[in-house]
N, C-alpha and C positions, 0 to 999 in steps of 0.2 A: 851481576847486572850493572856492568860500569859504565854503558854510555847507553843503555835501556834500549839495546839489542836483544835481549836473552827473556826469551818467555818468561813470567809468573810462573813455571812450575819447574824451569832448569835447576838443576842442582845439583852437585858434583854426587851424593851418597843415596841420589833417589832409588836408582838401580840395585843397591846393597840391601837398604831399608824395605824394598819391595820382598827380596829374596826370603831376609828373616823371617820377616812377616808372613809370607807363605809357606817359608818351612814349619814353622809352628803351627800354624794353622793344619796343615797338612796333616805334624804328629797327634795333634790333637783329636784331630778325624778320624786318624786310624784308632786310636785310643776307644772312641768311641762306638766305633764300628766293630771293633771286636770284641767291648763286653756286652752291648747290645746283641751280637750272635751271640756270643753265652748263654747271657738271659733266654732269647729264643730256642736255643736249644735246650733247656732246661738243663742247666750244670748246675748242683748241688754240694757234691760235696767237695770237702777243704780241697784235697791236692789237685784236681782240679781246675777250678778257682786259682791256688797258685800259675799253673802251667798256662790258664788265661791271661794274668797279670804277665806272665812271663814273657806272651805273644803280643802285648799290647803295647809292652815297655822296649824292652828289646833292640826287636828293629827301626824304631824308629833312634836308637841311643847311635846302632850301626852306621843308620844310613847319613845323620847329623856328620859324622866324622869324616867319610868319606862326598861330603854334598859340600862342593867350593863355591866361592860364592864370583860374582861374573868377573870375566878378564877385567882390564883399567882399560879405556880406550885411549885413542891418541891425546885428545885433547887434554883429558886428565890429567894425562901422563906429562904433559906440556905444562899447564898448570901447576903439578906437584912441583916440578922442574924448578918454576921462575918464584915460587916462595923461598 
């Protein structure tokens, strides 16, 4: 904000910040959503239980690795540049 052109909420990592934040979120969800089906289906015993943890964990580990986080845009990129 150097000559207080630039909104209160510009910012060069807001777009990144948002991304984490809802990838986590997201794993968290699935996390939740699949021992709550557990529970509802009534799963008891151990191995089980393993292969639920397994479905809970898992993919969300997969999908983290392969989930990039947003292009730079120009202006950024312009920015990065003149530091």
């Amino acid at each position: 904000m150097q000559f207080g052109t630039a909104g209160p909420v510009a910012g060069g990592y807001t777009r990144l910040m948002y991304s984490q934040t809802a990838k986590t979120l997201l794993f968290i969800a699935w996390s939740i959503a699949v021992f709550l089906a557990a529970i509802a289906i009534g799963i008891t015993s151990i191995a089980n239980w393993v292969i639920v943890a397994f479905v809970a964990i898992v993919p969300p580990l997969v999908v983290r690795s392969f989930w990039r986080a947003p292009e730079q845009t120009i202006s950024e990129s312009i920015n990065e540049a003149r530091r």
